[in-house]
C-alpha positions as CSV (number, residue, x, y, z in Angstrom):
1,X,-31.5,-204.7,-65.7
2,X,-34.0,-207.0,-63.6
3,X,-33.5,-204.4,-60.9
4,X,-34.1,-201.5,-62.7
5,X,-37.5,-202.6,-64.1
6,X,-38.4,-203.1,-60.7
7,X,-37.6,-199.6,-59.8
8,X,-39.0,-198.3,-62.7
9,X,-42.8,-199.8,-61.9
10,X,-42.7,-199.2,-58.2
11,X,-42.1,-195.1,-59.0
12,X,-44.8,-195.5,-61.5
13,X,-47.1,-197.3,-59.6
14,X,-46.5,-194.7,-56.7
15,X,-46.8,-192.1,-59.1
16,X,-50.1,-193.4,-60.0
17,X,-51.2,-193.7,-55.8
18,X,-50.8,-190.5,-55.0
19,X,-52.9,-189.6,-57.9
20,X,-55.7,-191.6,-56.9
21,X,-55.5,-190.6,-53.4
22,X,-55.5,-186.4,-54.6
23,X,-58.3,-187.7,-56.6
24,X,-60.6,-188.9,-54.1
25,X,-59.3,-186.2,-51.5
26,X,-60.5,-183.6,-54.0
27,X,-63.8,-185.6,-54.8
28,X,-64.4,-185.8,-50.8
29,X,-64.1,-182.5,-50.0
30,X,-66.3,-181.2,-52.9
31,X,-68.8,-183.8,-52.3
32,X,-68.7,-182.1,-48.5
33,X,-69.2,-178.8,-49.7
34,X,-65.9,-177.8,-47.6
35,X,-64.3,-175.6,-51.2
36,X,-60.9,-176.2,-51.7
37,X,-58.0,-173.4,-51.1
38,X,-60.9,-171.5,-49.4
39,X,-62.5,-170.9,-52.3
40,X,-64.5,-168.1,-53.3
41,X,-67.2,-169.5,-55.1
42,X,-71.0,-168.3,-55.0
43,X,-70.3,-164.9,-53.5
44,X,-73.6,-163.0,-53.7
45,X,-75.3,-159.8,-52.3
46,X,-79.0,-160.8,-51.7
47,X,-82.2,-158.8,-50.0
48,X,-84.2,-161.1,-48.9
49,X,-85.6,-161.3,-45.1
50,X,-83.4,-163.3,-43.6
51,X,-85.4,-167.0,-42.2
52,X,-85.8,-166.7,-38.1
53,X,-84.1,-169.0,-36.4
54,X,-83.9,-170.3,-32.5
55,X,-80.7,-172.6,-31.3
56,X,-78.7,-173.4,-28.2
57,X,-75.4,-171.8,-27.7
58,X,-72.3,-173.2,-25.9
59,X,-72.7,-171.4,-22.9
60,X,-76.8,-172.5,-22.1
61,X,-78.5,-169.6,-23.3
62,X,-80.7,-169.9,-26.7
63,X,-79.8,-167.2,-30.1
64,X,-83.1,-166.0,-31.7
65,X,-82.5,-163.8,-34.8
66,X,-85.4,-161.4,-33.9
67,X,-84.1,-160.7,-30.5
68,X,-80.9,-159.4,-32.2
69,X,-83.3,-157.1,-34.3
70,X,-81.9,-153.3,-35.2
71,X,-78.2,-154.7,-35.1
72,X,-76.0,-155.9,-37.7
73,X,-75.5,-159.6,-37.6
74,X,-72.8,-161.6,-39.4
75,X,-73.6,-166.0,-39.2
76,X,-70.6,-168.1,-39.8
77,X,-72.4,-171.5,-40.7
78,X,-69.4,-174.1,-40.1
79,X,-68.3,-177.5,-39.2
80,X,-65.4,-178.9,-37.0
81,X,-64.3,-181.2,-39.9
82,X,-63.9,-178.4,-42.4
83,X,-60.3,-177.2,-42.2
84,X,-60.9,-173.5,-43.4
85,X,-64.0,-173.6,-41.1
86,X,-61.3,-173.9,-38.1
87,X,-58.7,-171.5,-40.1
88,X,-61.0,-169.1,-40.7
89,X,-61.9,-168.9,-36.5
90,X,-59.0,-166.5,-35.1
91,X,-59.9,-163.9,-38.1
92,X,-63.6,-164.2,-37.3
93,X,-62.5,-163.5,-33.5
94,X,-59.9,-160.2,-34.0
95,X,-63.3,-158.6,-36.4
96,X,-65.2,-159.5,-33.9
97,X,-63.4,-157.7,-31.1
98,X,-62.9,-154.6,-33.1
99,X,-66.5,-154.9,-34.2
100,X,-68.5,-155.6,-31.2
101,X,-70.7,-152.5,-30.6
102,X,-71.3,-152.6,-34.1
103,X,-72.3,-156.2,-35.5
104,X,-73.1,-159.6,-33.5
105,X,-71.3,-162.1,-34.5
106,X,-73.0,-165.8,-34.4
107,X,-71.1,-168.9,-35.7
108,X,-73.7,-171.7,-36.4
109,X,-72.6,-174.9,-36.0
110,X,-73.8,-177.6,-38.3
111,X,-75.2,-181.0,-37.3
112,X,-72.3,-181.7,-34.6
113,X,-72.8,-181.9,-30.6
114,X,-72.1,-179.9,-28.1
115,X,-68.7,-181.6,-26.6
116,X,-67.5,-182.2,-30.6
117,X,-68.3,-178.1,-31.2
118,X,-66.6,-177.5,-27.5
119,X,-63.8,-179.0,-27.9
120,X,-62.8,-177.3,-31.5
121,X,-63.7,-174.0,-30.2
122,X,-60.7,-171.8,-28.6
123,X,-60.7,-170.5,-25.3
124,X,-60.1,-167.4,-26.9
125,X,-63.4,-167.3,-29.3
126,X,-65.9,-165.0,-27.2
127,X,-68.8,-164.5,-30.1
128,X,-71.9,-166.6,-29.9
129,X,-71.2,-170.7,-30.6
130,X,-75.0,-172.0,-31.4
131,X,-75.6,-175.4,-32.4
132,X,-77.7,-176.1,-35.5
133,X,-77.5,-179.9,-34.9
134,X,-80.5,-180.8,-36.8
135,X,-79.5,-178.8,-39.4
136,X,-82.3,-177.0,-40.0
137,X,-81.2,-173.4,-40.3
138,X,-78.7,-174.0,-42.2
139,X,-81.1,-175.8,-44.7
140,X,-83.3,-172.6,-44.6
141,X,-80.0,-170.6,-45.5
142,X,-79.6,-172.6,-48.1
143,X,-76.2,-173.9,-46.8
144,X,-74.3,-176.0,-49.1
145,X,-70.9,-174.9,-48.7
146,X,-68.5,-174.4,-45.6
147,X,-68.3,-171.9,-44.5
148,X,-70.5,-170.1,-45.6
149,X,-71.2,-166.4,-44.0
150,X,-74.6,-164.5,-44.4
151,X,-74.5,-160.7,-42.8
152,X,-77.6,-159.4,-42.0
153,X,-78.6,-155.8,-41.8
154,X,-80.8,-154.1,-38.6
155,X,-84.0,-154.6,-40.2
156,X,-83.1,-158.2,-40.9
157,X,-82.7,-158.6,-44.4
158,X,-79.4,-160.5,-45.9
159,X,-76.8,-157.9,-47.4
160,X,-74.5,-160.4,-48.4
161,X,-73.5,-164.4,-48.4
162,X,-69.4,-165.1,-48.6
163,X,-69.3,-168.7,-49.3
164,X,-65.9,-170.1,-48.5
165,X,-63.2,-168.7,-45.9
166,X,-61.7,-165.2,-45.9
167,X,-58.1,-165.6,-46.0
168,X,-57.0,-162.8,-43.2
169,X,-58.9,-160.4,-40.8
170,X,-58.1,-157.1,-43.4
171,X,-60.2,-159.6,-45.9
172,X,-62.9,-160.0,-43.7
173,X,-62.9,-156.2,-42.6
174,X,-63.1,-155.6,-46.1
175,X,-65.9,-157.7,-47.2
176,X,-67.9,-155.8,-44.2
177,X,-67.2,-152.7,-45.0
178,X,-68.1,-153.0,-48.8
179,X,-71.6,-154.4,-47.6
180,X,-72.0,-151.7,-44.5
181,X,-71.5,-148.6,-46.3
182,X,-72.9,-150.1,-50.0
């Protein structure tokens, strides 16, 4: 009987840790602004100008939103701790290379260094890496969730914010076309 007792409060009490530990994982993780499930919260089509920015990329050269002036342009503001930030990478890359000629792609790294960013990026990811290390543009973006993408029309005002990750390329696609021809 002794035995079973025993048994009995070392399920419970196990039941009871995991609880607390999916507890404080789900607190963390809100707290972080990285949305759970790749969530879809705070969707939003917006026209306002979007704020000018300047930052280093990965490969030396600098990214200035009004040099990409008269083009589409879709920021991925992301993080190398965020787990959908890093699922959501390969999708951004395939709509990217279909996309190209007609919207510049520019994922916006958030407060992290260059080797941390470089060594979480692919070999295979060929749009634009910039560093926002300070964390200033993403602050004027009004950045509170990861990711978070803003697409920005020719003239450079925002068409649309897509806070949380898209779950597949035809998702993405999708999103962009409903904001290109809209």
């Amino acid at each position: 009987m002794g035995d079973t007792m025993r048994r009995r409060r070392i399920i419970q009490w196990s039941v009871v840790g995991v609880l607390v530990v999916v507890l404080v994982v789900v607190v963390v993780m809100r707290v972080a602004g990285c949305p759970l499930l790749g969530g879809r919260g705070g969707d939003g089509v917006v026209a306002d100008a979007a704020p000018e920015f300047s930052l280093p990329t990965l490969d030396g050269g600098t990214v200035e939103l009004s040099q990409l002036r008269g083009e589409w342009v879709l920021l991925n503001f992301w993080t190398t701790w965020c787990h959908f930030c890093i699922v959501q990478q390969p999708y951004l890359q395939a709509a990217y290379e279909e996309r190209r000629d007609g919207i510049e792609f520019v994922g916006i790294n958030l407060g992290e260094g260059e080797d941390r960013v470089r060594s979480h990026t692919d070999d295979d990811i060929t749009f634009t890496i910039a560093l926002d290390t300070r964390q200033t543009t993403g602050a004027a973006y009004g950045v509170r969730h990861l990711p978070t993408l803003v697409l920005i029309d020719e003239e450079g005002m925002i068409r649309g914010i897509k806070r949380g990750a898209f779950g597949s390329k035809a998702e993405l696609n999708e999103w962009l076309d409903q904001l290109i021809s809209g």
